[in-house]
LOGU-488414 format. One record per atom (N, C-alpha, C): x, z, y; atom name. Coordinates in Angstrom, 1 decimal, m for minus. Layout:
((X; Z; Y); "CA"),
...
This chain:
((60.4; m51.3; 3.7); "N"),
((59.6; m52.2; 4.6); "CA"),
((58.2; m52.3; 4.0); "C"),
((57.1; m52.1; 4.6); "N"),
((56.3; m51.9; 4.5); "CA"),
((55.4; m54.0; 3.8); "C"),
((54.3; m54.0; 2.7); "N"),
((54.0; m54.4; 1.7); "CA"),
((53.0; m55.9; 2.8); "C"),
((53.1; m55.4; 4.0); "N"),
((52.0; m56.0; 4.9); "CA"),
((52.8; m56.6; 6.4); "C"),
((54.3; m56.8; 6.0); "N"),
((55.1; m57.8; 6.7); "CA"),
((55.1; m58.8; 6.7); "C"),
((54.4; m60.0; 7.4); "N"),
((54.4; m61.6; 7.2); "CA"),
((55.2; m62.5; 8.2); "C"),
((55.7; m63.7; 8.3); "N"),
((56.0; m64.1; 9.1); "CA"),
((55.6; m65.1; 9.3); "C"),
((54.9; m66.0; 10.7); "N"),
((54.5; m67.1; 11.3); "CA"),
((55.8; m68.1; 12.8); "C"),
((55.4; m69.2; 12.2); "N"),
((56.0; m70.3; 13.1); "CA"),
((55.6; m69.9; 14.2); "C"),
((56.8; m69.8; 15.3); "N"),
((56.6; m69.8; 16.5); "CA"),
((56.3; m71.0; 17.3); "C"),
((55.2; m70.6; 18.3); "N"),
((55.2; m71.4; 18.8); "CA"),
((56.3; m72.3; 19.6); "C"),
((56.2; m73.7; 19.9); "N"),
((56.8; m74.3; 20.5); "CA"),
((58.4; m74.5; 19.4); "C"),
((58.6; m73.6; 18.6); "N"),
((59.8; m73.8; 17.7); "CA"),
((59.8; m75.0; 16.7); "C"),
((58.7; m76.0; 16.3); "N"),
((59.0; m76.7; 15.9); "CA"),
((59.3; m78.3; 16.2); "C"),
((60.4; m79.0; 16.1); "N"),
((60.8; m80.3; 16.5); "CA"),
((61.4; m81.1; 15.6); "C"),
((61.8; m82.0; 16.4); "N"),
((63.1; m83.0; 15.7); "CA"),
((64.3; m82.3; 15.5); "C"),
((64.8; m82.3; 14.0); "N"),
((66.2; m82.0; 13.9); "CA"),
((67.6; m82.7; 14.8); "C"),
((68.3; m81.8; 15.7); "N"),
((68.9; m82.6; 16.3); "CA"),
((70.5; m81.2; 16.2); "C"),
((71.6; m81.8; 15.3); "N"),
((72.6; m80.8; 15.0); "CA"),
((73.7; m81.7; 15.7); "C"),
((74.6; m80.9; 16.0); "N"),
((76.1; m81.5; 16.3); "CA"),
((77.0; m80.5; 15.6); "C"),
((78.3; m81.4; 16.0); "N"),
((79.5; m81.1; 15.4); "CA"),
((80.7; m81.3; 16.2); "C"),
((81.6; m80.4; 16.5); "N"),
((82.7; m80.6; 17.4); "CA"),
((84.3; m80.0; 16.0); "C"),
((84.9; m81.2; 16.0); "N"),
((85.7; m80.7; 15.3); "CA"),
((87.4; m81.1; 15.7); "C"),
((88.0; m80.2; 15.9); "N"),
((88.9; m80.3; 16.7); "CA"),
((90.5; m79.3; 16.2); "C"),
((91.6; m80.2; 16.3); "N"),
((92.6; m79.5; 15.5); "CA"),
((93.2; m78.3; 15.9); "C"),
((93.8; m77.5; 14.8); "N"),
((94.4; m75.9; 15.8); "CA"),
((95.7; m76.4; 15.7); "C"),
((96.5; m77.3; 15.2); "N"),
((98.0; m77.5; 16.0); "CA"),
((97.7; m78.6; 17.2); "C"),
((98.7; m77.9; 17.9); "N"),
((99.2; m78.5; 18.9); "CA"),
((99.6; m80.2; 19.3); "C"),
((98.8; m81.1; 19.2); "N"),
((100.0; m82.1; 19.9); "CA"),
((99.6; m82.7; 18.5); "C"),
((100.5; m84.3; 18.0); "N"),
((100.8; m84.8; 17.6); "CA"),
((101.9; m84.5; 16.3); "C"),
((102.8; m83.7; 16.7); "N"),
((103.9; m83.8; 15.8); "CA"),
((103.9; m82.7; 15.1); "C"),
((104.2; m82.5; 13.4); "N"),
((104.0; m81.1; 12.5); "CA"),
((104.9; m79.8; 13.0); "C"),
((105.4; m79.9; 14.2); "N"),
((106.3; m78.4; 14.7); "CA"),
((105.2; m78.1; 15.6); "C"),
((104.1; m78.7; 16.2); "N"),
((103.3; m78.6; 17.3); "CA"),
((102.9; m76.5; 16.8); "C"),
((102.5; m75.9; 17.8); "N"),
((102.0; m74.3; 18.0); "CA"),
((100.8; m74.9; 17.2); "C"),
((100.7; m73.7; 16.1); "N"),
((99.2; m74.0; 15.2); "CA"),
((98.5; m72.4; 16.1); "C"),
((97.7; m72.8; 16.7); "N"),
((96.4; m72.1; 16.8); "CA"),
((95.7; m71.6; 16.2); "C"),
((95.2; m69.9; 16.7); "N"),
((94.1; m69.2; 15.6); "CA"),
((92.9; m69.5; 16.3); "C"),
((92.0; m69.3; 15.1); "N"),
((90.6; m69.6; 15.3); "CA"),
((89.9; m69.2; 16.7); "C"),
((90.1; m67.8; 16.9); "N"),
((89.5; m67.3; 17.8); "CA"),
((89.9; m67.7; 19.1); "C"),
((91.0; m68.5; 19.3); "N"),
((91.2; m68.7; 20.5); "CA"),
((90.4; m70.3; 21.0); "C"),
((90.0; m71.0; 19.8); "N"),
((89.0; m71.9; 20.3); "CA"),
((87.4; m71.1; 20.3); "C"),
((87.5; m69.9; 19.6); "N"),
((85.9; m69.0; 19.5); "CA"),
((85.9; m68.8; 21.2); "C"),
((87.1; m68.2; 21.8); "N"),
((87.0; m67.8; 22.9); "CA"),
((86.7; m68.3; 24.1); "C"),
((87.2; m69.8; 23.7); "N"),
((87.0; m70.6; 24.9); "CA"),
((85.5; m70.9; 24.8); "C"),
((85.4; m71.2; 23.6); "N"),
((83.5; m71.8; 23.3); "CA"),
((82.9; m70.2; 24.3); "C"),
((82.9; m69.4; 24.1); "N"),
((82.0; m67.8; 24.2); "CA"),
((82.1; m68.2; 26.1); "C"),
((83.3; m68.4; 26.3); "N"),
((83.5; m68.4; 27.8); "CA"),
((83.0; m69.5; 28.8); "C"),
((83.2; m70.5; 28.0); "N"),
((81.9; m71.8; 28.4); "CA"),
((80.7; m71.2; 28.4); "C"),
((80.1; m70.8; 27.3); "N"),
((78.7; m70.6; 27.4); "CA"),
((78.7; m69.5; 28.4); "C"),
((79.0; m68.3; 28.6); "N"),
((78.6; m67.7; 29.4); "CA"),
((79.0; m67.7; 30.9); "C"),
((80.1; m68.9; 31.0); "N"),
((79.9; m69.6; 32.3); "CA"),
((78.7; m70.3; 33.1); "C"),
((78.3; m70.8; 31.9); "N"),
((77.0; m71.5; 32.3); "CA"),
((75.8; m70.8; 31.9); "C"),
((75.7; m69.8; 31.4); "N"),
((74.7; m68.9; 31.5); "CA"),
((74.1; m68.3; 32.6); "C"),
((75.7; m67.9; 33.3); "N"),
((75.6; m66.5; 34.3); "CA"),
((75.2; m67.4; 35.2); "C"),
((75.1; m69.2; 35.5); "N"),
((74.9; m70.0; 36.5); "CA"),
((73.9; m70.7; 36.1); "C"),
((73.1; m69.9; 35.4); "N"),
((71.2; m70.8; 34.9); "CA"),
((71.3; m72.1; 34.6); "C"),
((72.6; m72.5; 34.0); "N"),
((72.6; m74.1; 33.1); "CA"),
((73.0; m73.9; 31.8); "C"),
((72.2; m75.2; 31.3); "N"),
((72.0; m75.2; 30.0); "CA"),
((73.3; m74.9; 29.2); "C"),
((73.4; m74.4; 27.9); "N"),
((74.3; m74.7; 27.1); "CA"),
((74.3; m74.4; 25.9); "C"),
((75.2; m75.2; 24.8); "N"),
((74.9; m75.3; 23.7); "CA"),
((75.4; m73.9; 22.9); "C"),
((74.8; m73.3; 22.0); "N"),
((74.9; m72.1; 20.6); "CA"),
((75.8; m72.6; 19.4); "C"),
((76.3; m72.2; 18.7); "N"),
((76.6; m72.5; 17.6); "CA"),
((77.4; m72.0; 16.5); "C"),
((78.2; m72.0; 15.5); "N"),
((78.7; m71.4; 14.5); "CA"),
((80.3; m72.0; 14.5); "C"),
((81.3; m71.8; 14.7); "N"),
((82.5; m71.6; 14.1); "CA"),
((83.3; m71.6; 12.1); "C"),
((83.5; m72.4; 11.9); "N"),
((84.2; m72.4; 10.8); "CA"),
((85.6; m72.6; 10.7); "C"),
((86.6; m72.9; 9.8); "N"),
((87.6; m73.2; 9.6); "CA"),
((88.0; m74.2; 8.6); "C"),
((88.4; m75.1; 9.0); "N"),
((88.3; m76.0; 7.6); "CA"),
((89.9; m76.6; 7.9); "C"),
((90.6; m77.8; 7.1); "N"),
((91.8; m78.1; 7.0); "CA"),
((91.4; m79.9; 7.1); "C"),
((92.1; m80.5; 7.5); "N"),
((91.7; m82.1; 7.7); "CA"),
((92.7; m83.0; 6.7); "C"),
((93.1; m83.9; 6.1); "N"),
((93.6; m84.3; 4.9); "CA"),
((93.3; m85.8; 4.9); "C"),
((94.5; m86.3; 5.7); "N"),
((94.7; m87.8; 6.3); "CA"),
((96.0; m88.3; 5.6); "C"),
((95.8; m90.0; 5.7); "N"),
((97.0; m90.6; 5.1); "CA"),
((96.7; m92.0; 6.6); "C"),
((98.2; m92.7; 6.5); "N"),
((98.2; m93.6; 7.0); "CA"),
((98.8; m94.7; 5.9); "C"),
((98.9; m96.0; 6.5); "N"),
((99.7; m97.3; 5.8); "CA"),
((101.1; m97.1; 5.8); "C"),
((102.1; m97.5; 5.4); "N"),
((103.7; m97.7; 5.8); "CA"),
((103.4; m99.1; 4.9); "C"),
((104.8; m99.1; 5.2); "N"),
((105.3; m100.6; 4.8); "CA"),
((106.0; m100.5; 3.1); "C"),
((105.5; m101.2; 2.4); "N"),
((106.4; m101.3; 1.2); "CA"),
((106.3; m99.9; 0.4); "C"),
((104.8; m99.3; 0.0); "N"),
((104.6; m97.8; m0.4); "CA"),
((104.9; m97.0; 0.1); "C"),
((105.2; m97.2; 1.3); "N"),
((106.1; m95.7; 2.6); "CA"),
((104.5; m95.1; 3.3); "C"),
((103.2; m95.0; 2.8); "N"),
((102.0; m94.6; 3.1); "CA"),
((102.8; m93.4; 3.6); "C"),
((102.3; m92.6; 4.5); "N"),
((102.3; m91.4; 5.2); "CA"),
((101.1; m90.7; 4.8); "C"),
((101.3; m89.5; 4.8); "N"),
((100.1; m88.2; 4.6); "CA"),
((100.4; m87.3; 5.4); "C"),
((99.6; m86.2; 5.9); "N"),
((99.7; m85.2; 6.4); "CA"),
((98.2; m84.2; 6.3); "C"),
((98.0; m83.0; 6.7); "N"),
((97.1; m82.1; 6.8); "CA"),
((97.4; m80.8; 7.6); "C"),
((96.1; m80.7; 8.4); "N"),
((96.2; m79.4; 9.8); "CA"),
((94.7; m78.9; 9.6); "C"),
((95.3; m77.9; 10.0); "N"),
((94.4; m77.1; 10.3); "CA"),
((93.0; m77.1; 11.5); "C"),
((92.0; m77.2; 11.3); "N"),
((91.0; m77.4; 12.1); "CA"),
((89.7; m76.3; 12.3); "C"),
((89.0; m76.6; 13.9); "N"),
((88.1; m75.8; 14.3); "CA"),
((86.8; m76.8; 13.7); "C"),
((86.0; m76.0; 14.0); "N"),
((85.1; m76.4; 13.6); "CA"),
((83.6; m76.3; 14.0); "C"),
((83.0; m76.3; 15.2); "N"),
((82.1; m76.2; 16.0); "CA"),
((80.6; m76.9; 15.5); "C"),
((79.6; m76.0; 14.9); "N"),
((78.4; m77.0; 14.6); "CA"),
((77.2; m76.0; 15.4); "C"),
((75.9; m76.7; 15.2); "N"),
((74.9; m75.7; 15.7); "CA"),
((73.6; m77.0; 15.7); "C"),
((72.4; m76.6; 16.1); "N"),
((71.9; m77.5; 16.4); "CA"),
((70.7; m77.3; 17.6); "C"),
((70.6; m78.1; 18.6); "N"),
((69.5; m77.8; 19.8); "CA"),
((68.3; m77.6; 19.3); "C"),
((67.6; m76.4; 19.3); "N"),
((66.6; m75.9; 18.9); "CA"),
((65.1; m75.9; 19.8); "C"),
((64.4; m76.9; 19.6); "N"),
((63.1; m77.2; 20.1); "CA"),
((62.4; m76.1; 21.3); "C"),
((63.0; m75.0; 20.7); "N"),
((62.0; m73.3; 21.2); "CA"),
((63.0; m73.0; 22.3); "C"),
((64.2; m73.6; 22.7); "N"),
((65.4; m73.1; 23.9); "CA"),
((65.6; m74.2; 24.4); "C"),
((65.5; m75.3; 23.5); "N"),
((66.1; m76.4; 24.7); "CA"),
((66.0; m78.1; 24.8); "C"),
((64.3; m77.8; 24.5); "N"),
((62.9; m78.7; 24.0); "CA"),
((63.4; m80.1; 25.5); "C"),
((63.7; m79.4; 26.9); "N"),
((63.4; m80.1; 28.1); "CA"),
((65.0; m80.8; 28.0); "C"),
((65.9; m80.4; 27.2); "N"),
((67.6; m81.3; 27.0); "CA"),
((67.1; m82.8; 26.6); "C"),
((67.4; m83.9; 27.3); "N"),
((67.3; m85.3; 26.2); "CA"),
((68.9; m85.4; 25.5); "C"),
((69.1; m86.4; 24.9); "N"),
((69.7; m86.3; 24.0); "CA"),
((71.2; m86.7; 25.1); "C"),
((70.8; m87.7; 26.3); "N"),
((72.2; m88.0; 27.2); "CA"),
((72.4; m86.3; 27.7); "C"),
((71.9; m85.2; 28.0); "N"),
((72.4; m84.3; 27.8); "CA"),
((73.0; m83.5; 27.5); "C"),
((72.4; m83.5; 25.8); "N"),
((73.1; m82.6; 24.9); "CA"),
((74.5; m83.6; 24.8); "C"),
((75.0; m84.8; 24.8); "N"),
((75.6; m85.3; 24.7); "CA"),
((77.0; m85.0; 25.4); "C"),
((76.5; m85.1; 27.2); "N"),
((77.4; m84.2; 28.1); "CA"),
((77.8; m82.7; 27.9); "C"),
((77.4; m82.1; 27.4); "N"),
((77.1; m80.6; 27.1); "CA"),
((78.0; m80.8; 26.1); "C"),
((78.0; m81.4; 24.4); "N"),
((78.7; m81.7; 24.1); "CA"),
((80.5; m82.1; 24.3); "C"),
((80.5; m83.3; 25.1); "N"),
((81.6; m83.6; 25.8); "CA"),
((82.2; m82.9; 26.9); "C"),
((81.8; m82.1; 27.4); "N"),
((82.7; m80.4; 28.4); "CA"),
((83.2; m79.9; 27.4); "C"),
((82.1; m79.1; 26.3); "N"),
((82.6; m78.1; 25.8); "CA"),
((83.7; m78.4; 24.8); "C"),
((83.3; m79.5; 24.6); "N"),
((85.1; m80.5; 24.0); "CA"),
((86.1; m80.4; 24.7); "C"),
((86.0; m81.0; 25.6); "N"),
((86.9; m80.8; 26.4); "CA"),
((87.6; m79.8; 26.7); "C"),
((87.1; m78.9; 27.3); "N"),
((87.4; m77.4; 27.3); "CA"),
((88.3; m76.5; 26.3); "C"),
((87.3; m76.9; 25.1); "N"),
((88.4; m76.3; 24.3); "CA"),
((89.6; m77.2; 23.7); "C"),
((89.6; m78.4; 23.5); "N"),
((90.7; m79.2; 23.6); "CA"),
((92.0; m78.8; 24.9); "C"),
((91.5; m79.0; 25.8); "N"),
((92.7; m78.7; 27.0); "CA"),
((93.2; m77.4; 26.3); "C"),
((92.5; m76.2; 26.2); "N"),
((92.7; m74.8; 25.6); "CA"),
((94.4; m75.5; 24.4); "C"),
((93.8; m75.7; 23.5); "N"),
((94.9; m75.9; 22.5); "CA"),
((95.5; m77.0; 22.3); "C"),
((95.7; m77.8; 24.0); "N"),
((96.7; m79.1; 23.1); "CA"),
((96.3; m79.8; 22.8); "C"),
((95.3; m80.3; 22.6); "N"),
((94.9; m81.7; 21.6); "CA"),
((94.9; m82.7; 22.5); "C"),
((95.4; m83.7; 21.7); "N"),
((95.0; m85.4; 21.6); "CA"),
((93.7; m86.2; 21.6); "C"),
((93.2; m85.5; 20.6); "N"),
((91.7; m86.1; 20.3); "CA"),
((90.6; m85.1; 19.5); "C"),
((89.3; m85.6; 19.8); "N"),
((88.6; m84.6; 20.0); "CA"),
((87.6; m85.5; 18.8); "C"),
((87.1; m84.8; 17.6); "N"),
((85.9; m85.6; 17.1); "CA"),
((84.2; m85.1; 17.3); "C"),
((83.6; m85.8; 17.6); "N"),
((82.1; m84.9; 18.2); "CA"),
((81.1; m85.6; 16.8); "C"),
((80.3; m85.3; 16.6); "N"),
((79.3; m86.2; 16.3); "CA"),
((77.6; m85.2; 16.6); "C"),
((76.7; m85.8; 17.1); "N"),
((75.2; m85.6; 17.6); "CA"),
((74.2; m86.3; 16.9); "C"),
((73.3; m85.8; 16.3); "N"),
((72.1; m86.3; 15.4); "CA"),
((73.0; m87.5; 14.3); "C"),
((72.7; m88.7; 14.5); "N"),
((73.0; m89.7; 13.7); "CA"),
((74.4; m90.3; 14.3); "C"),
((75.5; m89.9; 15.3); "N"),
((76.1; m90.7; 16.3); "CA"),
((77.4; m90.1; 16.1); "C"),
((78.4; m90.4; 16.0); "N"),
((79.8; m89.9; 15.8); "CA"),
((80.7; m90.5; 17.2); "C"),
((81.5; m89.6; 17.5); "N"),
((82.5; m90.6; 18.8); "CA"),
((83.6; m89.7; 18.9); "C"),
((84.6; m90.0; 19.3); "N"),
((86.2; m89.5; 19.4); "CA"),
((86.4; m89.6; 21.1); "C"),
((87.0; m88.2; 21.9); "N"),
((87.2; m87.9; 23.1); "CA"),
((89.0; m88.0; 22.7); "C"),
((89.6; m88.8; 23.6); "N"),
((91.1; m89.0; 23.6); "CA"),
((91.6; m88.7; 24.8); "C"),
((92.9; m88.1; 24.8); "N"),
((93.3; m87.4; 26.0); "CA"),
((93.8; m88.8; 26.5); "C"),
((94.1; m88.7; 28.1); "N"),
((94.8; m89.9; 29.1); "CA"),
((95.4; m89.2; 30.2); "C"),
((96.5; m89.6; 30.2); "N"),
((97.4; m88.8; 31.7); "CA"),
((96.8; m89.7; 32.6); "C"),
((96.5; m88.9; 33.7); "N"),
((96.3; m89.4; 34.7); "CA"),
((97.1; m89.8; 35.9); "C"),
């Protein structure tokens, strides 16, 4: 590479930090026999959202995939506390000023809550955890 490569801020790329987080379990359901889920099958739903809404000139959110494990306890009665730990997705990214400067934040929010959705229905889940800039909130499934 040549001694006379520099790099400059793009325009319009600088803003307010504004990151989310979708984190959502790969088993199944409620109970420890539930089907555990591989990663890619929540990658795939995320890829197929976005390019649903691509190919139809609406917004949608970018982001990065991890894998992490979740590591919960409950109360019981008389030292009978309960524990358990699953496996989880892990959805972060953040709305970048230079793509999606005209989103307010009740948007990214909705955008947010589909693509939850979506991949939740995909694998079974109960509940969904999101959190947006400073704001954390739980999507729970309801029979209709």
């Amino acid at each position: 590479m040549s001694d006379d490569w520099r790099f400059e801020t793009v325009t319009g790329s600088s803003g307010e930090r504004r990151d989310f987080r979708i984190t959502l379990g790969l088993r199944e359901g409620w109970k420890r026999t539930g089907r555990i889920y591989d990663i890619e099958e929540a990658v795939r739903a995320a890829h197929d959202w976005m390019k649903r809404r691509a190919d139809a000139g609406q917004p949608f959110l970018s982001g990065m995939f991890t894998r992490g494990e979740v590591v919960y306890a409950w109360p019981g009665g008389e030292g009978a506390a309960g524990s358990d730990r699953e496996p989880v997705a892990i959805f972060t990214g953040e709305v970048l000023p230079l793509y999606s400067a005209e989103l307010d934040d009740t948007a990214i929010c909705a955008l947010l809550n589909e693509l939850a959705c979506e991949m939740g229905r995909l694998l079974g889940q109960e509940d969904l955890h999101l959190a947006y800039k400073d704001r954390a909130w739980v999507l729970r499934r309801v029979r209709s």
